[in-house]
C-alpha positions in Angstrom: 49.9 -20.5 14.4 50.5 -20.0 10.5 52.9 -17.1 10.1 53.2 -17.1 6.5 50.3 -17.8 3.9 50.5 -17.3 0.1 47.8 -17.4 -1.7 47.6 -17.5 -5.9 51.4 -15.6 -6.1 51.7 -15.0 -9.5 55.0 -13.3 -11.2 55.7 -13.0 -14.8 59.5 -11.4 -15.9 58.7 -9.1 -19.0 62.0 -8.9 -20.1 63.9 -9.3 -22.5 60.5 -11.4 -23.4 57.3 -12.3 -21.5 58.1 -15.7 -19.4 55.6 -16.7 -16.4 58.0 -17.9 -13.3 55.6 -18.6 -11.1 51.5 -19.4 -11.3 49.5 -19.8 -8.5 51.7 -20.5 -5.3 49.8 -21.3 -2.3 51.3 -22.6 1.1 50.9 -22.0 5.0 53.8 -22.0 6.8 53.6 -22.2 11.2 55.7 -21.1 13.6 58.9 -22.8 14.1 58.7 -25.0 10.9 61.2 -25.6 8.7 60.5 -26.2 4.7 62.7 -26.6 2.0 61.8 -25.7 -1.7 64.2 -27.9 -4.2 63.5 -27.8 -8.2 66.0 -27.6 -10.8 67.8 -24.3 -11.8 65.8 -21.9 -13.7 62.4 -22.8 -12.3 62.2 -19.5 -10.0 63.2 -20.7 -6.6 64.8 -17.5 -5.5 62.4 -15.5 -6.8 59.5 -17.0 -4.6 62.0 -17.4 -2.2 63.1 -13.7 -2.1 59.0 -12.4 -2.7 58.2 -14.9 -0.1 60.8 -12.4 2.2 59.2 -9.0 0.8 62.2 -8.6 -1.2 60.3 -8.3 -4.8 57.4 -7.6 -5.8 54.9 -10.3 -7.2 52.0 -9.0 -9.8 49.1 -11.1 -8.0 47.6 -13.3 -5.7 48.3 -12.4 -1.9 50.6 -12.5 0.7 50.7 -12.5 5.0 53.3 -12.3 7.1 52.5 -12.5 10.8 48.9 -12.8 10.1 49.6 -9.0 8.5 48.7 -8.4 4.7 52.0 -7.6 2.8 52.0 -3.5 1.7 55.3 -2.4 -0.1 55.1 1.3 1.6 55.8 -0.4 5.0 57.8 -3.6 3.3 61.5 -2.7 4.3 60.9 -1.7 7.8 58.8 -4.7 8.3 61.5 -6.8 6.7 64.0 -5.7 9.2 62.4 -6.4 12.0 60.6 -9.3 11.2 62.7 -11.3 8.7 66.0 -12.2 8.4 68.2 -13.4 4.9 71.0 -15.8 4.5 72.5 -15.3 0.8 74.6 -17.9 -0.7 76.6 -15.5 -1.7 77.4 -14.0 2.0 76.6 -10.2 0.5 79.1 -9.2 3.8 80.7 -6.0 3.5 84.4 -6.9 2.4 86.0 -3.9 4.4 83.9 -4.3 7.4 84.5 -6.3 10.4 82.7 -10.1 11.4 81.0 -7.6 14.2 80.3 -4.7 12.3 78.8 -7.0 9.4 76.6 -9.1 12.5 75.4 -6.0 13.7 74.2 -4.2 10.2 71.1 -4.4 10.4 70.6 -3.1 13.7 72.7 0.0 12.4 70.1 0.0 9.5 67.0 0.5 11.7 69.4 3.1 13.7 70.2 1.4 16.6 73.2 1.7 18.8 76.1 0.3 17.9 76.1 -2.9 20.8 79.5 -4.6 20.9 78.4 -7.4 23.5 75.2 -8.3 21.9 77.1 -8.4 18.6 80.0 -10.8 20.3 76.8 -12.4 21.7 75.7 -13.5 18.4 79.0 -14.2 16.9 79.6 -16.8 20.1 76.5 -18.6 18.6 78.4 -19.2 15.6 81.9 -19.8 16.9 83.4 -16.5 15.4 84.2 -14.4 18.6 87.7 -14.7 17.6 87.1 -13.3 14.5 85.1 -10.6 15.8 87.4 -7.5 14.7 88.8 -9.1 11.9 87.7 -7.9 8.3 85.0 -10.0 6.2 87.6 -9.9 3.5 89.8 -12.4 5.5 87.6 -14.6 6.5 87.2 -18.1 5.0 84.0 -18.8 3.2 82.9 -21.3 6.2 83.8 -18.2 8.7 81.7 -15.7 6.3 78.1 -17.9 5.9 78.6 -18.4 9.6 79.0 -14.5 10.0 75.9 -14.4 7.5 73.9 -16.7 9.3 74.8 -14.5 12.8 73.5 -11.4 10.8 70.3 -13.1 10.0 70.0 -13.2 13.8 70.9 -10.1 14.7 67.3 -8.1 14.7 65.8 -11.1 16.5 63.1 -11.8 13.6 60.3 -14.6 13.0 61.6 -16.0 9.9 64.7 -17.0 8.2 64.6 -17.5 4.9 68.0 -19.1 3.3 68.9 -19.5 -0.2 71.8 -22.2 -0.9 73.1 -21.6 2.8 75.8 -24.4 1.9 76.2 -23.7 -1.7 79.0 -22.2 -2.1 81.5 -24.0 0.6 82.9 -27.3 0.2 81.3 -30.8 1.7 83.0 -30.3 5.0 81.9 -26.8 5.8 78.9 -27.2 4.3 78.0 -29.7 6.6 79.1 -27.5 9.7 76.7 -24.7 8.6 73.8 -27.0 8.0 74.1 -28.8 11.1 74.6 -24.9 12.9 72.2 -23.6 11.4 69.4 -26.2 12.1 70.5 -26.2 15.9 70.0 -22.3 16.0 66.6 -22.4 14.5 65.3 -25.3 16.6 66.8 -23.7 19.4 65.8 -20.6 19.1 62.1 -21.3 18.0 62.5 -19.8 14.6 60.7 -20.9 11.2 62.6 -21.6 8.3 62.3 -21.5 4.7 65.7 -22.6 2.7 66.1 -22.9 -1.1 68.9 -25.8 -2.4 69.8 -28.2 -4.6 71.1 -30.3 -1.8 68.8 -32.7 -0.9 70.3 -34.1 2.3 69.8 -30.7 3.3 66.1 -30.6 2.1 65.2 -33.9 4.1 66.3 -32.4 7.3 63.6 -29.8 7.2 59.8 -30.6 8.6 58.5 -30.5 5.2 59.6 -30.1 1.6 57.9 -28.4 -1.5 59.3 -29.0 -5.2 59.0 -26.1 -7.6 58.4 -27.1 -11.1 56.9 -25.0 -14.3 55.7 -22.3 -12.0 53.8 -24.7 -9.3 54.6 -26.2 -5.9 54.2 -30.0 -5.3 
């Protein structure tokens, strides 16, 4: 079943000047695949990666989710239940704890607050230690695994993952690759990930380069 499919994604930044990012994507993802998208920095991976995930806007072409047409007036609720992100950057709330950051988006579509199945998710990651400690404590290993349990948390179709190992060093950057891989293929998920790294990129089913706007 293809639960993503891009056709002619076009985006163009105006900004300080007119530059043209991306011309004519076109892919079809299925259920439960995983695909990397590598390129050198500048070339717009984010960006397709984060309008590939509803999270910006592109100015033409089309895009379906879950054999649904993309419409911005439904796109966050959609997104919350359908999608979920791992940043390289963690984007946890400093103050808040491992299980209040794992079960934020669940608060978000106004939820009750569920302590077990939050410990549930952190146990997938190792963390249930950590569950009532603050974000802010936690080492950068312990936060993308936090991230990646977050990503979990509203049970969605696709995870999409931009430098999931980027910013740890080689040893816990291998420990979230090799979790996160097990927890998509055991779960049943589809995943699209964005790195540099491209012992990271051959362990997904395929691999797509992005260069001057295109995929190859």
């Amino acid at each position: 079943m293809i639960i993503l499919s891009a056709k002619k994604l076009c985006k163009t930044f105006k900004t300080p000047e007119l530059v043209k990012i991306l011309t004519d994507i076109s892919l079809e993802i299925h259920a439960g695949e995983s695909i990397a998208i590598t390129g050198r920095s500048g070339e717009g991976k984010t960006t397709l990666l984060h309008i590939l995930g509803t999270l910006e806007p592109f100015d033409s072409g089309e895009l379906m989710i879950g054999g649904k047409p993309f419409q911005a007036r439904t796109a966050s609720k959609f997104r919350n239940a359908r999608i979920g992100f791992i940043f390289q950057a963690f984007n946890l709330l400093e103050d808040f704890t491992a299980l209040e950051n794992v079960l934020m988006p669940a608060r978000i579509a106004r939820k009750p607050f569920d302590r077990k199945k939050g410990l549930e998710l952190l146990s997938l990651v190792d963390l249930v230690p950590r569950a009532d400690f603050p974000a802010k404590l936690l080492s950068g290993g312990e936060r993308q695994r936090v991230a990646i349990a977050r990503a979990l948390c509203n049970d969605p179709d696709i995870l999409f993952a931009d430098e999931p190992s980027g910013n740890l060093d080689h040893a816990n950057a291998d420990i979230v690759s090799n979790l996160l891989f097990d927890l998509v293929r055991s779960s049943k998920k589809t995943l699209i990930l964005v790195t540099h790294d491209m012992e990271l990129a051959a362990r997904c089913d395929r691999k797509f380069s992005l260069s001057q706007g295109k995929l190859v």
